[in-house]
C-alpha positions in Angstrom: 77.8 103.2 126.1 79.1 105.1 122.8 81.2 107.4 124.6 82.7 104.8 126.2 83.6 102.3 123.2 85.0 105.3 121.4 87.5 105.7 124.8 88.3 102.2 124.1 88.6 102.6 120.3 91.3 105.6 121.2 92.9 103.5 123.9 94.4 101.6 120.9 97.0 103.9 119.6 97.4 102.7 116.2 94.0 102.3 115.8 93.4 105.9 116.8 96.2 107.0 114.4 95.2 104.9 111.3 91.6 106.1 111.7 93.2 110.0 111.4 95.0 109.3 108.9 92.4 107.3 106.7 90.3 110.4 107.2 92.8 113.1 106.4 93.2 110.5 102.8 89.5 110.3 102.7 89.1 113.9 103.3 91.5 114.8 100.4 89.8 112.5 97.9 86.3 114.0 98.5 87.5 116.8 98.0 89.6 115.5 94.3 87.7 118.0 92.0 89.2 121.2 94.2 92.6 119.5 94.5 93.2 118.1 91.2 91.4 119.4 87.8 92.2 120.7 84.6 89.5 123.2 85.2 90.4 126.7 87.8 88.6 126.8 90.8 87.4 130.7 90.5 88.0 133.0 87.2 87.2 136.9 87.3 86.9 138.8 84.3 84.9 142.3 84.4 84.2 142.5 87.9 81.9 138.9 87.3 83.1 135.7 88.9 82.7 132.3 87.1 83.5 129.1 89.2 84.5 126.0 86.7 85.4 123.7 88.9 81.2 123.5 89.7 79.9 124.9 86.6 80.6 124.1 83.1 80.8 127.3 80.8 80.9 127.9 77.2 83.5 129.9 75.4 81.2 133.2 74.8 80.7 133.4 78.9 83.9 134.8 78.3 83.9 136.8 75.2 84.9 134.3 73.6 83.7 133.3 69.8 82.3 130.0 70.0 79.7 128.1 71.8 81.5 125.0 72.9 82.9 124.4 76.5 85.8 126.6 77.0 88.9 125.7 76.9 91.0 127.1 80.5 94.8 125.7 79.3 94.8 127.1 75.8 96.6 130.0 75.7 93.8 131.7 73.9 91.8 131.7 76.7 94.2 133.0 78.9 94.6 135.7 76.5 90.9 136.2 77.1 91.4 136.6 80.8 94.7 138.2 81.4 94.2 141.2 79.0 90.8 142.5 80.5 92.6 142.5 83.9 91.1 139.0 85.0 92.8 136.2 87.3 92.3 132.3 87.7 92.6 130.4 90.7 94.2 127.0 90.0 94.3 123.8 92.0 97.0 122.6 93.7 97.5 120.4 90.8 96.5 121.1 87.5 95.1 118.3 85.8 92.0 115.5 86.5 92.5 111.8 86.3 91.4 111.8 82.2 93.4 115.1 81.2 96.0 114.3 78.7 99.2 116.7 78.9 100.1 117.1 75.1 103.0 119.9 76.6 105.4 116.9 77.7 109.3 117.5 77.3 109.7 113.5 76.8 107.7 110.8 75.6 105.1 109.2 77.9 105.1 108.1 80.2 107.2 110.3 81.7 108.9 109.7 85.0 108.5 112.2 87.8 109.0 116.3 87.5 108.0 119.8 89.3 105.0 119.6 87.0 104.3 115.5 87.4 105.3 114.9 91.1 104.4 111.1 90.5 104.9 111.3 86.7 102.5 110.2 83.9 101.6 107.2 82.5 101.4 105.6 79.2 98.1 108.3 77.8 100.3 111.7 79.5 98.1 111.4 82.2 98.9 112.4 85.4 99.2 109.7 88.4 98.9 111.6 91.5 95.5 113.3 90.0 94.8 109.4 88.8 95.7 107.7 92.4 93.6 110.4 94.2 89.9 110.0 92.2 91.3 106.2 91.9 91.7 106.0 96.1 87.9 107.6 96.2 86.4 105.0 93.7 88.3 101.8 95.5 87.2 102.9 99.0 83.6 104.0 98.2 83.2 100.5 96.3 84.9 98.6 99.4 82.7 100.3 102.1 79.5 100.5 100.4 79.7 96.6 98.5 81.0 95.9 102.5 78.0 97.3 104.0 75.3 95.7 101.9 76.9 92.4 102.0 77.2 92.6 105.6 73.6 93.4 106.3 72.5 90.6 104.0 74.8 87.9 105.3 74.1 89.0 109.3 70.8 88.7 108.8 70.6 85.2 106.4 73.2 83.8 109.0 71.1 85.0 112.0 67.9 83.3 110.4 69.6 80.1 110.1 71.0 79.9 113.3 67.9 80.8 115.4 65.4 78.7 114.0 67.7 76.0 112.9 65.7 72.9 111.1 64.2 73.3 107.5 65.3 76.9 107.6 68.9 75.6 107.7 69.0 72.7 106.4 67.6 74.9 103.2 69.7 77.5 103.3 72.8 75.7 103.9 72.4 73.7 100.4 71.8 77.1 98.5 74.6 78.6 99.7 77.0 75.9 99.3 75.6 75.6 95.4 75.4 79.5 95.1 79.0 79.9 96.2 80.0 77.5 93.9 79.2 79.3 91.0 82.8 80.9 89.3 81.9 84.6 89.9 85.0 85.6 87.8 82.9 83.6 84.8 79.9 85.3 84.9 81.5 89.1 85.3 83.4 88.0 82.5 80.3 86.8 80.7 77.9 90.0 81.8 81.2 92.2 80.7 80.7 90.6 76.8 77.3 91.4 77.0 76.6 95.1 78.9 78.9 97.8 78.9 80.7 97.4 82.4 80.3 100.0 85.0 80.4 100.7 88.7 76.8 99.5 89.7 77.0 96.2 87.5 80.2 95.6 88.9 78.7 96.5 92.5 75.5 93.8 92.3 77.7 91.2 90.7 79.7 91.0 93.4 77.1 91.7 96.0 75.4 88.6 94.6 78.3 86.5 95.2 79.8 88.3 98.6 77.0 88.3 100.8 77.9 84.6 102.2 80.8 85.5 103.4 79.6 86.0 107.2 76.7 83.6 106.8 78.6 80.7 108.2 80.3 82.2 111.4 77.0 84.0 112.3 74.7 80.8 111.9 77.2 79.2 114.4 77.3 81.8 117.3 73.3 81.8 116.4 73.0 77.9 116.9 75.2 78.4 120.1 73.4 81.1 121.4 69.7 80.3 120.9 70.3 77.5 123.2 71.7 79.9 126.2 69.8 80.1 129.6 68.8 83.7 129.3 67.4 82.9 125.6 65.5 80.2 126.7 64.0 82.5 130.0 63.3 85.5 127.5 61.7 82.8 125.2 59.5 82.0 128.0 58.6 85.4 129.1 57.1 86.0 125.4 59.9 87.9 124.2 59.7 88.2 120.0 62.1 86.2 118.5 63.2 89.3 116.1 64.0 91.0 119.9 65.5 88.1 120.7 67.5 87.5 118.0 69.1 91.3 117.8 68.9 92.4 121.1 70.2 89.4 123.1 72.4 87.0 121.3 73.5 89.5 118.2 76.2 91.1 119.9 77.5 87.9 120.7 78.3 87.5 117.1 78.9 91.1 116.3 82.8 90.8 117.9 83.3 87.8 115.7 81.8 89.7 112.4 83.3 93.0 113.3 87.1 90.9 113.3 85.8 90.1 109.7 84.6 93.1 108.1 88.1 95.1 107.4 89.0 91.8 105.7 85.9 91.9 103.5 86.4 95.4 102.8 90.3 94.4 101.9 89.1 91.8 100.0 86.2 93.8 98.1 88.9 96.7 97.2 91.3 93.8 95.9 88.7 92.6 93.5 88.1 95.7 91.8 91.3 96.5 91.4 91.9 92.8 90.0 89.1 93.3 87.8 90.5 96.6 86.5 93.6 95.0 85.6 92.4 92.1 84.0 90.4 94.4 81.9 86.7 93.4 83.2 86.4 96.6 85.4 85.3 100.1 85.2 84.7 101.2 81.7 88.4 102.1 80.1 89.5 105.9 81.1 87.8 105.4 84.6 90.1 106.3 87.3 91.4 103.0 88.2 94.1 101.4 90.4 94.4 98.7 88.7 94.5 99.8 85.2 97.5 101.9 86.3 98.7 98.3 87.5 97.8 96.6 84.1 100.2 99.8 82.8 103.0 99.5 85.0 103.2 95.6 83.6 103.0 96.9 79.7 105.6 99.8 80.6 108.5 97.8 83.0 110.8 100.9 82.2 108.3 103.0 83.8 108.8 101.5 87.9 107.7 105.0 89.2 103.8 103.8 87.8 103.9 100.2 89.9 105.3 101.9 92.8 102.5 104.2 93.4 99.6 102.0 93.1 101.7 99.9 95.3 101.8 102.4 97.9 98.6 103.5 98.0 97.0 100.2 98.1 99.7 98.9 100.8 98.7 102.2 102.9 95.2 101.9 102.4 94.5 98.5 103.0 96.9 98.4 106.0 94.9 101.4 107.5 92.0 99.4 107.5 93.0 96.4 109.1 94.3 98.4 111.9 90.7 100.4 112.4 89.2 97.6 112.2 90.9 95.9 115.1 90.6 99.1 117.0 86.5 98.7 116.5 86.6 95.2 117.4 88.0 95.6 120.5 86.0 98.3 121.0 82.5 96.3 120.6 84.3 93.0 122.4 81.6 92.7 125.2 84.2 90.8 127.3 86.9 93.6 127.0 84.0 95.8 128.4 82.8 94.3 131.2 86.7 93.8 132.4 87.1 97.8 132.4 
């Protein structure tokens, strides 16, 4: 069955190609810390390897006179290295999302150069290193706030619909006065009180997303439970749980699966919204859309705008197009038409 849904899956060529392509990003942004990092990736001195970019090392590791964490861009330290016949292994680019480049020919932010292929922005920071940890941050919060609100909603929605009544009537009246509390008011509100962070940011939101496939699950629910072959399995002294999952779910997993890249969209949107407005990640994160709420202070500056614009364009469009590619892929008509 798996093998062939994912023949489906690569039946739809832009699908197929997105999907490559949002791994090869994916892939690259994993892997940030050994593509883009102030620190080297492997430094011999004496015949003894050191290996920053996993380790943090004081000064005297290196014969060095102080204690405090060494310092790989001064020119001191390279001194330290070069002149006892040592070498450092660099990343591709040399500098992490927070490292400020005091070395600048012209104020910041700078536009784009050999060193800076995207530029800096307002703090000397370098964008590409910023967009790359930013593109892992925004797609880890998407998928994962996704997933959980997914589960949650499926399963509230799937309650509803199957037993119908009370159960309902109940949960219909708490949702409608749960989703009519102003979200944006209470991160705003939490954000005066605790220091805002990732996971705060991540059960706010789950709080407020999970209704978001309640409704069109309840319905395929109501529809379904009232099928002949759930009314025979009823009979037969099926469980309902079995019942519920195993016979009328996948009826309503086609309509959530057409929903899910929208959520995840829509989740990514938010945090970069929240960046931006300034309720976000705690300032110096790597954000998207504090590089958005720069590109507005610094209008001189275009090259800052464009590249978040990119990269969200690219990244949201990606996963829109996998997502259709999956839902045809689960669409139990499409399947029993091959």
């Amino acid at each position: 069955m798996l093998i062939t849904r994912w023949e489906r899956f690569k039946s739809h060529k832009r699908a197929k190609w997105s999907l490559y392509i949002l791994f090869f990003l994916t892939m690259i942004s994993l892997g940030a810390e050994f593509i883009a990092n102030d620190c080297p990736l492997i430094v011999k001195k004496e015949g003894h390897y050191f290996f920053p970019v996993l380790f943090q090392y004081a000064e005297t590791d290196f014969g060095g006179e102080f204690k405090t964490p060494a310092n790989y861009r001064s020119s001191y330290f390279k001194k330290l290295i070069y002149d006892n016949d040592g070498w450092m292994v660099w990343p591709l680019i040399r500098f992490s999302y927070d490292t400020h480049d005091f070395k600048l020919n012209q104020p910041a932010p700078s536009p784009p150069s050999l060193t800076h292929p995207l530029g800096t922005d307002d703090r000397a920071r370098d964008i590409l290193a910023n967009l790359i940890y930013g593109y892992r941050i925004s797609l880890g919060f998407g998928l994962g706030l996704t997933f959980v609100c997914a589960l949650m909603g499926l399963y509230i929605g799937a309650l509803q619909g199957f037993y119908g009544g009370k159960i309902d009537l109940y949960g219909q009246r708490f949702i409608e006065i749960w989703t009519g509390l102003p979200s944006l008011y209470v991160l705003i509100i939490l954000s005066s009180l605790f220091q805002p962070g990732f996971w705060m940011l991540f059960f706010v939101m789950f709080l407020f997303g999970w209704p978001s496939l309640v409704g069109i699950v309840r319905a395929t629910f109501l529809k379904g439970r009232c099928l002949e072959y759930v009314v025979s399995a009823k009979m037969m002294g099926v469980s309902d749980h079995a019942i519920m999952f195993r016979h009328i779910f996948p009826n309503a997993m086609i309509v959530s699966l057409t929903l899910i890249p929208f959520m995840i969209t829509e989740n990514i949107a938010a945090l970069t919204a929240l960046d931006f407005l300034g309720f976000g990640l705690p300032p110096g994160s790597a954000s998207l859309g504090s590089l958005l709420a720069q590109s507005k202070s610094n209008l001189y500056a275009p090259w800052i705008g464009l590249s978040v614009f990119v990269t969200l364009s690219l990244l949201m469009s990606l996963l829109v197009f996998v997502g259709e590619g999956v839902r045809d892929a689960f669409d139990p008509r499409l399947n029993e038409s091959c």
